[in-house]
C-alpha positions as CSV (number, residue, x, y, z in Angstrom):
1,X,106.0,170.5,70.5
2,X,106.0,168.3,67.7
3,X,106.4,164.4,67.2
4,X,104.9,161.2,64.7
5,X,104.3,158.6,67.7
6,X,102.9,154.6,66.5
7,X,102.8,151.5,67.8
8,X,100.9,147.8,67.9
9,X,97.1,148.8,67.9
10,X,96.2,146.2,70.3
11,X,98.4,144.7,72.9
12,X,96.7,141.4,75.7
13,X,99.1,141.3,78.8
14,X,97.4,138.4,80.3
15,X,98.7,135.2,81.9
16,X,97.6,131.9,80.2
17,X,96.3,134.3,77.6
18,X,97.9,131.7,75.0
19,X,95.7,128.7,76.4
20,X,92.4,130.2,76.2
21,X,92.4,132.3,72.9
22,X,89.2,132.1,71.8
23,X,88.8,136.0,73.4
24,X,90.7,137.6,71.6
25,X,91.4,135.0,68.3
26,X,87.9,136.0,67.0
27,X,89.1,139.8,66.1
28,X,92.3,138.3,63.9
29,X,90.6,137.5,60.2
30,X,91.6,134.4,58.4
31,X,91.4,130.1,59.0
32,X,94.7,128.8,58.0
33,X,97.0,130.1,60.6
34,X,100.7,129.7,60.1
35,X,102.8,129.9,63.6
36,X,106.6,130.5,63.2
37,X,109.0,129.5,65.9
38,X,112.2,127.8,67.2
39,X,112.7,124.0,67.8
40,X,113.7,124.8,71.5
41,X,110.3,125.9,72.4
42,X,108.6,122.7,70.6
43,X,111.5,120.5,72.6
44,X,110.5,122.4,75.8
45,X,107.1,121.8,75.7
46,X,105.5,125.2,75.1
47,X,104.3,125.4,71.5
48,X,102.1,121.9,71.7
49,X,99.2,123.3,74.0
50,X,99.1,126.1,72.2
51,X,98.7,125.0,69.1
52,X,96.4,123.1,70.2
53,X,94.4,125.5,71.8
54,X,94.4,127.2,68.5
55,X,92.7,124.3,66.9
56,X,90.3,124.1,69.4
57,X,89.3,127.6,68.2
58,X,88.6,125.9,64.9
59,X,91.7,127.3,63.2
60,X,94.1,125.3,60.6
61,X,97.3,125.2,62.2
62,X,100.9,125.0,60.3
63,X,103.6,125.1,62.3
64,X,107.4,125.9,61.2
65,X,109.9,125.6,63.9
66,X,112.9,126.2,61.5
67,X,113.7,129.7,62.9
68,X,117.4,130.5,63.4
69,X,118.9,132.9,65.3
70,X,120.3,136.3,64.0
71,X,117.2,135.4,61.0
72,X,119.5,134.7,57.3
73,X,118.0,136.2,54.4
74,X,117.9,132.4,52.7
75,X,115.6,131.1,56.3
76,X,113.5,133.5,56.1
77,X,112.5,133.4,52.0
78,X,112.4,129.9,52.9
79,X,109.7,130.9,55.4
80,X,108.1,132.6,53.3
81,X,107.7,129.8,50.8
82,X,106.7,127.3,53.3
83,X,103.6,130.2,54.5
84,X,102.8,129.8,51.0
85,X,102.6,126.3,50.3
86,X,100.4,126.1,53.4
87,X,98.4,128.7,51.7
88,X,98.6,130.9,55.3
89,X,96.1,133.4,55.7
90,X,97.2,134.5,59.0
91,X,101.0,134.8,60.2
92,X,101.8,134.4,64.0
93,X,105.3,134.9,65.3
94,X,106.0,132.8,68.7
95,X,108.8,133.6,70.8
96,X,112.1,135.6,70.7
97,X,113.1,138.3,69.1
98,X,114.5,136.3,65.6
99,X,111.0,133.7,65.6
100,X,108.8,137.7,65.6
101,X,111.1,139.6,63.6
102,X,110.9,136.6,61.1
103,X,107.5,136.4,61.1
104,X,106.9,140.3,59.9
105,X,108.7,139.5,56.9
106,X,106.6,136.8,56.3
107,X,103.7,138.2,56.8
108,X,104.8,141.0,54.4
109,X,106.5,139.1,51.6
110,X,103.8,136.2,51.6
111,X,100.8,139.1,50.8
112,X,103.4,141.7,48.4
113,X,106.4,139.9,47.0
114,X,109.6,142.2,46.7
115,X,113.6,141.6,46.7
116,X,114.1,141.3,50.5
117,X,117.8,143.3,49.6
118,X,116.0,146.1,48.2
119,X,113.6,147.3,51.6
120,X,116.9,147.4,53.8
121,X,116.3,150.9,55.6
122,X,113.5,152.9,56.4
123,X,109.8,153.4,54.9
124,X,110.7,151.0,51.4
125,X,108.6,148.1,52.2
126,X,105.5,148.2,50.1
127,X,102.5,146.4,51.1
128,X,99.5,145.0,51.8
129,X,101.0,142.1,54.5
130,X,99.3,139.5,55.9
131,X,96.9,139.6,58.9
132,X,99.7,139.3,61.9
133,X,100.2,138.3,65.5
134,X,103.0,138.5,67.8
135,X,104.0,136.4,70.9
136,X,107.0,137.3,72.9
137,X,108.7,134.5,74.5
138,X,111.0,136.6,76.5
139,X,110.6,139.6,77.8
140,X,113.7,141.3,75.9
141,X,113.1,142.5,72.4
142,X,109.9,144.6,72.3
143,X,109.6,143.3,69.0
144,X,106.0,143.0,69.5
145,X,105.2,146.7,69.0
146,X,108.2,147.7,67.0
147,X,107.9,148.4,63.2
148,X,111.4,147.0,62.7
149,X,113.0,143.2,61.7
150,X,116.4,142.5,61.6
151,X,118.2,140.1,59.4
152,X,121.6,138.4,58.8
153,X,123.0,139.0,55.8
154,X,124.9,136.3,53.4
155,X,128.5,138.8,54.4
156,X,127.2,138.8,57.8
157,X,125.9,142.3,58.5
158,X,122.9,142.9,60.4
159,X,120.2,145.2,58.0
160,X,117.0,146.4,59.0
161,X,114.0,146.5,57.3
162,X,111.8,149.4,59.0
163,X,108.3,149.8,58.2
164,X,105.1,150.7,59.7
165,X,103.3,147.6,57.6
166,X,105.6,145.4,60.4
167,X,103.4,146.8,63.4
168,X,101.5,143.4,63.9
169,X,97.6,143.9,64.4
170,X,97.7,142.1,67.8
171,X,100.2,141.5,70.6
172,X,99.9,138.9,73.1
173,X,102.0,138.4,76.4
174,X,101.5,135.7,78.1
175,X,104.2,135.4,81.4
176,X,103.4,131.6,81.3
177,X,105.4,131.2,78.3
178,X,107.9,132.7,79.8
179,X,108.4,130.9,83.1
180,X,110.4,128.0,82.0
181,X,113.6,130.5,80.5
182,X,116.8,129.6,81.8
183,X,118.2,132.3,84.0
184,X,121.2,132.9,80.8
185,X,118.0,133.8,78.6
186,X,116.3,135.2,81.0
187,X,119.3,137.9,82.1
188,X,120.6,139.1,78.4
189,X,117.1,139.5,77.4
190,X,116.2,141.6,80.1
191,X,119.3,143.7,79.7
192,X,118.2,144.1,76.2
193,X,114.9,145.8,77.3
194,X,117.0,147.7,79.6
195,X,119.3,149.1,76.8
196,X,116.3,150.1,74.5
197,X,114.8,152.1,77.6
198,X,118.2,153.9,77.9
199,X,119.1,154.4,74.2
200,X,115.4,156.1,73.4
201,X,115.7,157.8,76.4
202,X,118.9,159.4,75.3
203,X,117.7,159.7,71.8
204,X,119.6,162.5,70.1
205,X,117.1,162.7,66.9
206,X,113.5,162.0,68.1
207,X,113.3,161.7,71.5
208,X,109.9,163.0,72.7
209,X,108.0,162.9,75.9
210,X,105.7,160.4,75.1
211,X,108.6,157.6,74.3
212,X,110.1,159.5,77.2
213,X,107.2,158.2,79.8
214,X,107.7,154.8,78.2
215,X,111.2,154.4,78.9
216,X,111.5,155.7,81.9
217,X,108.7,153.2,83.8
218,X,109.8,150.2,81.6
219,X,113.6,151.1,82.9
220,X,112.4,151.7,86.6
221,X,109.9,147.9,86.6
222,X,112.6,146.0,84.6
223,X,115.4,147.1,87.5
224,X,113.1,146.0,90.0
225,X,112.2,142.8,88.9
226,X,114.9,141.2,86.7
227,X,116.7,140.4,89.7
228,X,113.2,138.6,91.1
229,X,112.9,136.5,87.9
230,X,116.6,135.9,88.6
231,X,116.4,134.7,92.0
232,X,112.7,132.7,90.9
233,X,112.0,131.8,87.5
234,X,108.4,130.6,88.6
235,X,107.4,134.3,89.6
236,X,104.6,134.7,87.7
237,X,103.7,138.4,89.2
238,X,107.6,139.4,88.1
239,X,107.6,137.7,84.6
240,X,104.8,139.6,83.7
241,X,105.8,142.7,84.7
242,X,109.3,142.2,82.6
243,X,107.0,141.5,79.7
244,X,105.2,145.1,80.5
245,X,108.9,146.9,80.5
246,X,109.9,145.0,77.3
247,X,107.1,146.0,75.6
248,X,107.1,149.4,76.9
249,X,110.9,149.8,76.0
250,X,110.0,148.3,72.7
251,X,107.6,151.1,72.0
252,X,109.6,154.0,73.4
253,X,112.5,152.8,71.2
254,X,110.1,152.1,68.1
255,X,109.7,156.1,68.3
256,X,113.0,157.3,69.6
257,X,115.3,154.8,68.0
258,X,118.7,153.0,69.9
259,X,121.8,154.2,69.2
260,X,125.3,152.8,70.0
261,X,124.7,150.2,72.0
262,X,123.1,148.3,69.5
263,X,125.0,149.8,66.6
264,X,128.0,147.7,68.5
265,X,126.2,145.1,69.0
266,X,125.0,143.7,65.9
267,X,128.9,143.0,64.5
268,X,128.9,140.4,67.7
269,X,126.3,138.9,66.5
270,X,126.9,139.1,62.7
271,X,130.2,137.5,62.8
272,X,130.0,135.1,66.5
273,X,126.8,134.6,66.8
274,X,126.6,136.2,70.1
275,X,122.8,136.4,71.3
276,X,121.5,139.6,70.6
277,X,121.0,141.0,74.6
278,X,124.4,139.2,75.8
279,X,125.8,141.6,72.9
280,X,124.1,144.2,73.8
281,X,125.2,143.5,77.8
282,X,129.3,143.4,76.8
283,X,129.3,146.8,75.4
284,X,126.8,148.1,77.7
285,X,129.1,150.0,80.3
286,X,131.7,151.5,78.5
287,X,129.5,152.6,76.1
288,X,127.6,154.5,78.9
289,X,131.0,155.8,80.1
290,X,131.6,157.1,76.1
291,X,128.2,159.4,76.2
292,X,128.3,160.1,79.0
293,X,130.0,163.7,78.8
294,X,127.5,164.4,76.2
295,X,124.2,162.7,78.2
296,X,125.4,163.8,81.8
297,X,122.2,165.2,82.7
298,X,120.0,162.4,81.0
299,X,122.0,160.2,82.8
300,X,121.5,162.1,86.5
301,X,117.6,161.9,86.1
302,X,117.8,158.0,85.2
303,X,120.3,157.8,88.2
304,X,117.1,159.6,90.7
305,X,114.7,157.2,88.9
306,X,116.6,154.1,90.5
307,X,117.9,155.4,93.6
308,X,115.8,158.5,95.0
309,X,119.0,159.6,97.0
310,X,120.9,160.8,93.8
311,X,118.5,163.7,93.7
312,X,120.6,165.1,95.8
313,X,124.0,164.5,94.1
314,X,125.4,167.0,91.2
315,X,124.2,165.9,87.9
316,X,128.0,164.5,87.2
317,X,127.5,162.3,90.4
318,X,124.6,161.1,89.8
319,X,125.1,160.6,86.0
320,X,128.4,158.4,87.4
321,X,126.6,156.5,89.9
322,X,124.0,155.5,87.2
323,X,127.0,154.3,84.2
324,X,128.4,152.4,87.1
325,X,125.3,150.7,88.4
326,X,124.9,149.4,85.1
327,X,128.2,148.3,84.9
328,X,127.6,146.7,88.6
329,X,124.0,145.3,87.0
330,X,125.9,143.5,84.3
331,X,128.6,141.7,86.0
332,X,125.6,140.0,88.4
333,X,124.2,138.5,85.2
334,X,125.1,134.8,84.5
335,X,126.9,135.4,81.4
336,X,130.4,135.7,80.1
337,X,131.7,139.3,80.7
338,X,134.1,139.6,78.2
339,X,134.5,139.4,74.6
340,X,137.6,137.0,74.8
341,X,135.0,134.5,76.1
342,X,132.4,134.2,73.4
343,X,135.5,134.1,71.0
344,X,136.8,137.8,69.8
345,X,140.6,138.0,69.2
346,X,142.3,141.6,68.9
347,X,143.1,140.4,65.4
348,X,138.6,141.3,65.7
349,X,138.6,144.4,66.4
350,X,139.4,146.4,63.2
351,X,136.6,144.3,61.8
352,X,134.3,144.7,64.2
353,X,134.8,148.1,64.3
354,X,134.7,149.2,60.7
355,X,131.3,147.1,61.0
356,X,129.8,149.2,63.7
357,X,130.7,152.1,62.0
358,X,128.2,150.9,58.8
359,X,125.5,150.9,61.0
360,X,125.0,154.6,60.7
361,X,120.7,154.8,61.1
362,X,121.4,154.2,64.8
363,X,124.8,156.3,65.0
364,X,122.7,159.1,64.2
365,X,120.7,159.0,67.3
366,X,124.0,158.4,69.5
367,X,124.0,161.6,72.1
368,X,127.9,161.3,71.3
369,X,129.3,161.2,68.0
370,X,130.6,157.6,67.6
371,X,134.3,157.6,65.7
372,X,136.1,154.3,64.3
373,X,138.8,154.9,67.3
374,X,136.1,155.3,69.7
375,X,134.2,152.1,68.5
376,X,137.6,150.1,68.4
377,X,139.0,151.0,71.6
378,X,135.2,150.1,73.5
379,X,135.5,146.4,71.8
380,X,139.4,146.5,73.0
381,X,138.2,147.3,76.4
382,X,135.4,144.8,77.0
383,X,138.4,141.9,75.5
């Protein structure tokens, strides 16, 4: 047996964590800290007390709330000049996926200037980076312990920038940040973590045992409790256990990457703005249904994971029950269900398609070999 495993080397799961910091603030080096986020999370009310918490800790607080969605190259270099100006010594990324994918970059570019364009892919960033700290918001992305950001590009394509300098020094998950999400947020997030549990699960290139653990207990908490958070946002118990999945999906998939799922996914996003997990949620089933000849028996021991009765189903049973519980999973979330709804036309598809298709560092690990047909006629089906 042989496998590279890496992840964040110091992860808080602690409730109010964020209002009393002064525990765990005292290990991160540096005075003026520079906290990246989204103007929905200052309007809501959640970034004020922690900032000022921070303070109280003696810390110089800047605070950028420009984040965008989907990050664009152009927001975040103009990130990275504002960490700059403020002459930031330590980068924190607070909330989703795009305010903590943004905030890596920063940290990195700020510290070791480079052409953004030219790290695209895997292992090109140089550093040093910044010192960095990351603050999930949601319990979707695993971004927190994942060496990966994603960014919009000015044609619209989603590029990665993978590198082990984007592990952040410190994670901290907090579920009280996360108890005012609206249940829309709250759902394709959680089917997000849900997807990165499958894909690394099913992980044709580097699935190991250790990202195998991983996804299979962040799959089994996250399909217990997403429907509690669901049912009551103000479960503090169940919001911090979707944080635990998250992050343990985010580190299973950090070391046994997605596949096509997500390689689908990020045209939706690149070209109408769909959120990243409601993406991820409309292409989620027949997707599933595509691999599944190939990930039959993967499928069968996710199936007995969820329901203990499928043990004693064949494995093309129990690999059906599981495609179609997913499905079943999906239509319960409070989202649109088709692509026709968030504004894809069949005059899309060909686009979308040849898109998907570019995204070949997550085709790779697909269990199925993913054709241009195959990718078409999925988007056709979800219309």
């Amino acid at each position: 047996m042989q496998f590279d495993f890496a992840t964040t080397p110091r992860v808080i799961i602690r409730p109010g964590a964020m209002h009393q910091p002064g525990d765990w603030l005292a290990s991160v080096p540096g005075k003026r800290l520079f906290v990246i986020t989204d103007a929905g999370l200052v309007r809501a009310g959640v970034i004020a007390p922690v900032v000022a918490a921070l303070q109280a800790e003696g810390r110089e607080v800047t605070l950028c709330q420009d984040v965008e969605a989907d990050p664009p190259e152009a927001r975040v270099m103009a990130t990275v000049a504002a960490a700059l100006a403020a002459r930031a010594d330590i980068i924190m990324g607070l909330g989703g996926g795009s305010s903590m994918d943004t905030a890596k970059l920063v940290a990195l570019l700020a510290a070791t200037p480079q052409p953004l364009e030219g790290i695209y892919g895997v292992g090109l960033a140089k550093g040093p980076r910044l010192p960095l700290v990351l603050v999930p918001t949601t319990a979707g992305t695993g971004s927190e312990v994942t060496p990966i950001s994603i960014v919009t590009t000015a044609t619209q394509e989603k590029k990665g920038v993978v590198s082990a300098l984007l592990y952040p020094d410190l994670a901290v998950l907090d579920a009280e940040l996360t108890v005012g999400l609206p249940p829309f947020v709250t759902a394709m997030t959680g089917i997000d973590a849900m997807v990165h549990a499958i894909e690394a699960y099913t992980s044709k290139i580097k699935k190991n045992p250790l990202a195998d653990s991983l996804a299979r207990e962040a799959l089994r908490i996250m399909y217990v409790n997403l429907p509690l958070v669901l049912k009551n946002g103000g479960d503090r118990e169940a919001r911090s256990a979707m944080l635990a999945g998250s992050m343990m999906a985010g580190m299973a998939f950090a070391n046994a990457p997605v596949a096509a799922v997500h390689a689908l996914a990020y045209p939706l996003g690149g070209h109408f703005h769909v959120p990243h997990g409601h993406s991820n949620a409309l292409v989620l089933a027949p997707v599933l249904e595509f691999n599944r000849p190939s990930a039959e028996k993967l499928y069968a021991e996710l199936a007995v994971l969820l329901d203990p009765a499928q043990r004693f189903a064949s494995d093309e049973k129990a690999a059906n029950w599981f495609v179609q519980d997913m499905a079943r999973l999906v239509a319960e979330m409070p989202f649109a269900q088709t692509l026709r709804e968030v504004g894809v036309a069949e005059k899309d598809l060909d686009l979308l398609a040849a898109d998907a298709m570019k995204v070949e560092r997550l085709l790779v690990n697909n269990p199925r070999v993913m054709t241009l047909e195959a990718a078409r006629a999925i988007y056709a089906q979800q219309l």
